[in-house]
SETITI-999625 format. One line per field, with one value per residue: residue number from 1; residue in three letters; x, y, z of N, C-alpha, C in turn. Coordinates in steps of 0.02 Angstrom, whole numbers, padded with zeros to 5 digits. Example, Ala and Ser with C-alpha at 12.3 -4.5 7.8 and 13.67 -1.06 7.14 Angstrom:
BEGIN
pos [1	2]
code [ALA	SER]
n_x [00660	00642]
n_y [-00284	-00112]
n_z [00390	00354]
ca_x [00615	00684]
ca_y [-00225	-00053]
ca_z [00390	00357]
c_x [00660	00645]
c_y [-00165	00002]
c_z [00390	00394]
This chain:
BEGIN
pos [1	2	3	4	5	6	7	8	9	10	11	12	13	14	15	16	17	18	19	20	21	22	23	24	25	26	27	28	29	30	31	32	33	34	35	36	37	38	39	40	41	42	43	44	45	46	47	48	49	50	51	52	53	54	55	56	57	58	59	60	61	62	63	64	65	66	67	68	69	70	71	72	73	74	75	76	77	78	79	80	81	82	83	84	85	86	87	88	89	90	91	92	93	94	95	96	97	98	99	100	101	102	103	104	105	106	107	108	109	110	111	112	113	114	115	116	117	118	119	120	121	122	123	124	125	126	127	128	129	130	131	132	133	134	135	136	137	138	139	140	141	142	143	144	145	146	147	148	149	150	151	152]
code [UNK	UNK	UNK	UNK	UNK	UNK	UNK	UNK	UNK	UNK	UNK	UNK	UNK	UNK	UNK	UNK	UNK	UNK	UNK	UNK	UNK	UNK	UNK	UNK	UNK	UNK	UNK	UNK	UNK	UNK	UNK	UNK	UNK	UNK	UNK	UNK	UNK	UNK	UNK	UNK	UNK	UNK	UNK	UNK	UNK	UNK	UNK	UNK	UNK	UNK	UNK	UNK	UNK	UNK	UNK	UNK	UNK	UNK	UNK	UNK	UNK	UNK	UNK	UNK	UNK	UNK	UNK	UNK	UNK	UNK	UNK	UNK	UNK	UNK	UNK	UNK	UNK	UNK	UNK	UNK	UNK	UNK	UNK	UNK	UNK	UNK	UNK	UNK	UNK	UNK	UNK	UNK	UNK	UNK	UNK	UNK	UNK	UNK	UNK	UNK	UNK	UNK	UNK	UNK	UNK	UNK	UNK	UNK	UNK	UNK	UNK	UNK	UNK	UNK	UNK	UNK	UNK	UNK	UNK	UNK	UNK	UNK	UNK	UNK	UNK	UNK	UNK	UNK	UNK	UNK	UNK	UNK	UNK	UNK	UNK	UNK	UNK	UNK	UNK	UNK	UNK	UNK	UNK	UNK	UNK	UNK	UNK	UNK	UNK	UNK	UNK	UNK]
n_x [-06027	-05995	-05877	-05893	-05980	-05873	-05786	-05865	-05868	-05729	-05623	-05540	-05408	-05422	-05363	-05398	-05414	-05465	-05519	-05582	-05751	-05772	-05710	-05605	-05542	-05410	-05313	-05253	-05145	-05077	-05010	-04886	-04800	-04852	-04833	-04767	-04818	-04689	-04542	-04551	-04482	-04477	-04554	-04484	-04569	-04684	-04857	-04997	-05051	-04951	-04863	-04720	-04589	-04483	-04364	-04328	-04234	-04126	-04213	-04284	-04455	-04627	-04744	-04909	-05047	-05188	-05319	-05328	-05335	-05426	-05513	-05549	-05561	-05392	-05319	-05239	-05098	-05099	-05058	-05110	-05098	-05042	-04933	-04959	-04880	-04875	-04871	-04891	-04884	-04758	-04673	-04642	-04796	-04821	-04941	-05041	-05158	-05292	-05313	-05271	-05356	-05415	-05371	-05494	-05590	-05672	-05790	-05793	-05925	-05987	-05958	-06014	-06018	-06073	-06154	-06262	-06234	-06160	-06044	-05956	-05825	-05682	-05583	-05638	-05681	-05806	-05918	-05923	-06018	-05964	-05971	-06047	-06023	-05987	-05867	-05772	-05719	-05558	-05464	-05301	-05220	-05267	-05305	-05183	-05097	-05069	-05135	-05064	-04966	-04903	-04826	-04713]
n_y [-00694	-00633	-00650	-00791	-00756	-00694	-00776	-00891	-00807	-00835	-00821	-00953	-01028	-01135	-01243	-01319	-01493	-01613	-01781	-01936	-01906	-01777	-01636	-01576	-01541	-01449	-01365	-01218	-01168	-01278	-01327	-01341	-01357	-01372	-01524	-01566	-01724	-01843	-01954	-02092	-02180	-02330	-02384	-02530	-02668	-02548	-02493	-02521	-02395	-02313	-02235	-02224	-02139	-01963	-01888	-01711	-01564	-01633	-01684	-01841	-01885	-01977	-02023	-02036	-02115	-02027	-02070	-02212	-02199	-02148	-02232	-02258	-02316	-02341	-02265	-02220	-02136	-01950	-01792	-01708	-01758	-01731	-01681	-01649	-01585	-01588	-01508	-01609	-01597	-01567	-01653	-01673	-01714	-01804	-01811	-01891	-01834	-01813	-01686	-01526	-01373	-01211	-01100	-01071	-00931	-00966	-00961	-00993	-01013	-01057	-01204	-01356	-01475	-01563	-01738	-01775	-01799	-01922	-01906	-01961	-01984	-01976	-01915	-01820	-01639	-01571	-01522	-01384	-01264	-01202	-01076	-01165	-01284	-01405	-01446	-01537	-01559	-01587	-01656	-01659	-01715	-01792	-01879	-01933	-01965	-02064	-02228	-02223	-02138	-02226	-02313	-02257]
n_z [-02917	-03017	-03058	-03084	-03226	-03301	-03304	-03374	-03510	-03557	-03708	-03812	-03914	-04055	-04152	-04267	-04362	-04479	-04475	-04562	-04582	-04496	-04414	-04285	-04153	-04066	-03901	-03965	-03857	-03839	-03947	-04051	-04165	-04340	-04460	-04631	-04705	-04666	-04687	-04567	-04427	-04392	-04242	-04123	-04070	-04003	-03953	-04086	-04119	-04105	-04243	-04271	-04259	-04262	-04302	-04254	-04267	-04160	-04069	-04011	-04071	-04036	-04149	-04154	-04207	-04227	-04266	-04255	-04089	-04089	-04122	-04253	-04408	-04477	-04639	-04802	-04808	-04866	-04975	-04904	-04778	-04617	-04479	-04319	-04191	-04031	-03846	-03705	-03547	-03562	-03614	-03795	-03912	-04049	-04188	-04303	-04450	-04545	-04620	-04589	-04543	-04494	-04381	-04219	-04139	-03990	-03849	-03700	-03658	-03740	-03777	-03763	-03660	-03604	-03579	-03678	-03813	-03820	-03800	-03685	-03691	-03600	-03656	-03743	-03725	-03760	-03851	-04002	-04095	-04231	-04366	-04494	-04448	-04358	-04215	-04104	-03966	-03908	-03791	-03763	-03658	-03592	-03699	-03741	-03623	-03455	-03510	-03634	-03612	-03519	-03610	-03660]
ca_x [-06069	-05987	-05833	-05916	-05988	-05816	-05744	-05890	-05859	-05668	-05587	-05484	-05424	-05418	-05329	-05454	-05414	-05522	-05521	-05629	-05788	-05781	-05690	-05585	-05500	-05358	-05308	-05186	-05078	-05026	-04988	-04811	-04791	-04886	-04784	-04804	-04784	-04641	-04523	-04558	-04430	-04496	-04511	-04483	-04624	-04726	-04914	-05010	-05050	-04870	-04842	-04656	-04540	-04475	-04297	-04320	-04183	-04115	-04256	-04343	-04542	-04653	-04810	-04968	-05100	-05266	-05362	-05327	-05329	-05496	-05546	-05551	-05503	-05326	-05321	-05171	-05079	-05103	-05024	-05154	-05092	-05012	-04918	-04962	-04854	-04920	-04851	-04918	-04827	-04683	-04638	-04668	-04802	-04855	-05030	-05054	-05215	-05296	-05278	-05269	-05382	-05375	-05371	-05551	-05607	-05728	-05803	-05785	-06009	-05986	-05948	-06061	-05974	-06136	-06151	-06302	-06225	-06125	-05985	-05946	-05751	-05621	-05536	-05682	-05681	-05842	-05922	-05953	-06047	-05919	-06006	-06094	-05996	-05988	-05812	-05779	-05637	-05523	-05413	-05237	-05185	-05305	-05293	-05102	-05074	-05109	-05098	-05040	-04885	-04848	-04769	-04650]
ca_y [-00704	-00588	-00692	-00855	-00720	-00678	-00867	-00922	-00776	-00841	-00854	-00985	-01033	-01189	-01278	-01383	-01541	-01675	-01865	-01949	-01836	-01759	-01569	-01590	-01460	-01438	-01300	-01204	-01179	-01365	-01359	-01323	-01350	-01420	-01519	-01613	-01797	-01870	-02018	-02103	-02244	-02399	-02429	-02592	-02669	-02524	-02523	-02514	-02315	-02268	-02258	-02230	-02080	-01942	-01844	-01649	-01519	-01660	-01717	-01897	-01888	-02021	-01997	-02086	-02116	-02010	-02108	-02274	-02171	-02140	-02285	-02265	-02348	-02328	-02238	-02205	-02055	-01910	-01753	-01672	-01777	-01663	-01709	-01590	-01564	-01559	-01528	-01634	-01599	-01556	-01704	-01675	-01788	-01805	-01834	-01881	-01804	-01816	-01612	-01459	-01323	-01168	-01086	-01026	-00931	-01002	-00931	-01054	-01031	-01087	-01258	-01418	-01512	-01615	-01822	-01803	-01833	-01975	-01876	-01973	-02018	-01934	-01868	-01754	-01581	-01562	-01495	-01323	-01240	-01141	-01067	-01213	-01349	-01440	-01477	-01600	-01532	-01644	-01653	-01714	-01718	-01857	-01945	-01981	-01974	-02105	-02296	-02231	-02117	-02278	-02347	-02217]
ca_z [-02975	-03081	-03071	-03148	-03285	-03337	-03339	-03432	-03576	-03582	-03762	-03798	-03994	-04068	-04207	-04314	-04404	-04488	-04461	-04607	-04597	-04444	-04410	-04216	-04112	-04009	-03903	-03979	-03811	-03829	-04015	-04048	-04249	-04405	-04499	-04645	-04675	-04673	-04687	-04483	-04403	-04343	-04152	-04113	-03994	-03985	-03998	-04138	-04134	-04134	-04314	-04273	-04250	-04305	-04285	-04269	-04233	-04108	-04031	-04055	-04064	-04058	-04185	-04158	-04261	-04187	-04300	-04211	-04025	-04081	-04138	-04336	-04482	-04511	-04695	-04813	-04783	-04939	-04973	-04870	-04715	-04581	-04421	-04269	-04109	-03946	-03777	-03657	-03498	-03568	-03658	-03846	-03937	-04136	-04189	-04367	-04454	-04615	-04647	-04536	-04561	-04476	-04294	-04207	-04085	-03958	-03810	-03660	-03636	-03814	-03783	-03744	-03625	-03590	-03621	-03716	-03882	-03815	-03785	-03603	-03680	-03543	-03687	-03772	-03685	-03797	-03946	-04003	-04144	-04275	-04418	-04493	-04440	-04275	-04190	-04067	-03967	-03880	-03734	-03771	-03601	-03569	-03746	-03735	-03561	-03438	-03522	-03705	-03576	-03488	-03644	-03699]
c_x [-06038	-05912	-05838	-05929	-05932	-05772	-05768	-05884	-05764	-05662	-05551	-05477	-05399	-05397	-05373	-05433	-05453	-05485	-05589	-05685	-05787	-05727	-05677	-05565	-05455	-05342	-05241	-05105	-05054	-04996	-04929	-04787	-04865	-04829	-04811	-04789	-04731	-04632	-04516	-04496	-04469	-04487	-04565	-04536	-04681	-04802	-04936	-05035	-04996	-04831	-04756	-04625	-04489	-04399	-04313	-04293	-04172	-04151	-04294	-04420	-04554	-04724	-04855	-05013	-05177	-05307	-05373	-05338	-05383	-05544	-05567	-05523	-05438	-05337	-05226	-05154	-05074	-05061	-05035	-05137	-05051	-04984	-04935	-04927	-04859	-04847	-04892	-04865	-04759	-04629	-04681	-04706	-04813	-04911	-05045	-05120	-05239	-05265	-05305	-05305	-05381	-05386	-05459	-05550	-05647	-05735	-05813	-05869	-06009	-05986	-06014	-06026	-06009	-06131	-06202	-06289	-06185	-06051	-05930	-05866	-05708	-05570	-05569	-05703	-05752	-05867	-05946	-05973	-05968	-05939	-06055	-06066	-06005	-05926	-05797	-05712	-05618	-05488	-05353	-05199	-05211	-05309	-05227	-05071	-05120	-05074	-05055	-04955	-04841	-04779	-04719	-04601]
c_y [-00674	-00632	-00762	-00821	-00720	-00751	-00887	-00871	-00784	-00863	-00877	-01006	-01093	-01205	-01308	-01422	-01576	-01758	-01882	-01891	-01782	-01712	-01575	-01536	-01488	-01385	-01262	-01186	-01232	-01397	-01331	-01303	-01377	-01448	-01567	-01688	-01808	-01936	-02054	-02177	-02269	-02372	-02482	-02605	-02616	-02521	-02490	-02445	-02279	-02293	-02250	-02161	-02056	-01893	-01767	-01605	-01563	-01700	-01773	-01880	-01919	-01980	-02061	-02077	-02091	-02051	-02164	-02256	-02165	-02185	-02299	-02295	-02315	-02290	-02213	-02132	-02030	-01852	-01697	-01691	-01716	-01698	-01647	-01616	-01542	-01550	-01531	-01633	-01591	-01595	-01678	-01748	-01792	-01833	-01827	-01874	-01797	-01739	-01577	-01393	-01263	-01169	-01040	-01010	-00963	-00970	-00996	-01070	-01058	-01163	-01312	-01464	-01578	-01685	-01827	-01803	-01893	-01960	-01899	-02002	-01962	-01910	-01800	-01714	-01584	-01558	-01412	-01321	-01203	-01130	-01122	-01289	-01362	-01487	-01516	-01577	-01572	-01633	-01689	-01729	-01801	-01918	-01980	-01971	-02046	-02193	-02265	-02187	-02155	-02326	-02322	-02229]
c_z [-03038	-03117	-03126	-03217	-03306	-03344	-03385	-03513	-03610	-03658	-03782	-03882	-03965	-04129	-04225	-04362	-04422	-04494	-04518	-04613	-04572	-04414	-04304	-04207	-04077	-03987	-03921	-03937	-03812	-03900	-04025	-04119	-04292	-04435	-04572	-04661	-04687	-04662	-04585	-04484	-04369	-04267	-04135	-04026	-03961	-03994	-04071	-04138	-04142	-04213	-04324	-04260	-04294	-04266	-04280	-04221	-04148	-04058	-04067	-04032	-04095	-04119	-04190	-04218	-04227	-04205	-04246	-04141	-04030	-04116	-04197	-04360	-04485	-04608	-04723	-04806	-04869	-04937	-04930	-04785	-04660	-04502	-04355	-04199	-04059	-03883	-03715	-03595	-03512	-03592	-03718	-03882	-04022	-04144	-04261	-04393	-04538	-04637	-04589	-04572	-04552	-04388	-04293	-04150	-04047	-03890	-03771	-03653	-03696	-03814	-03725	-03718	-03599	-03614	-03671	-03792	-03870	-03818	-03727	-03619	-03635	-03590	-03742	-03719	-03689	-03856	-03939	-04102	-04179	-04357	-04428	-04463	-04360	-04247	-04150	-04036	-03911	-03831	-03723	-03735	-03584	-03632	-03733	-03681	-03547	-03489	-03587	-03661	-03569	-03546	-03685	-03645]
């Protein structure tokens, strides 16, 4: 019993970006950089979320578009745009984002993991409360793994 007590008071931080209105998370063990936008290279035949790739210190990375992964309007990119670097398994991925805000704590009893907001996508962890706002925190193992993996 005391065991579950101490899992459920785990603290874990999170990175927070926004997508049109709406303030996301990631956990910061899987974020690697921020960067910000840059000039991307075509790839040929890929789908329409891979806005193209990017060269750094030797390595190619793809960069998707979260927006489109999550089913939004596409929007132009601003000065505010921001690229973030995940590692998913150990392949690096990019995840372009309107702007990046900061890092929070969160207490794992903290989070609403529940369907009743309509939460039931296999890539929302949840939501949690943070100050006044309400985050939506994501699971980027499960967004770009799986079919969006198969085509890298």
């Amino acid at each position: 019993m005391q065991e579950q007590q101490a899992s459920d008071n785990q603290i874990a931080q999170w990175l927070t970006f926004s997508l049109e209105t709406e303030i996301y998370a990631v956990e910061v063990l899987r974020t690697l950089e921020i960067l910000n936008f840059m000039e991307l290279a075509p790839v040929p035949g890929a789908p329409g979320y891979v806005l193209g790739m990017i060269s750094l210190r030797g390595e190619v990375i793809n960069v998707n578009s979260l927006r489109l992964l999550l089913g939004l309007p596409q929007e132009d990119v601003t000065d505010q745009s921001c690229i973030i670097l995940l590692d998913i398994g150990g392949q690096i991925q990019g995840v372009l984002v309107d702007s990046v805000s900061e890092i929070v704590s969160i207490k794992s009893e903290d989070i609403d993991s529940s369907n009743e907001h309509g939460t039931d996508c296999p890539f929302i962890k949840g939501t949690a409360h943070y100050e006044d706002k309400i985050l939506i925190l994501l699971s980027v193992e499960k967004l770009l793994v799986g079919d969006v993996g198969d085509d890298f």
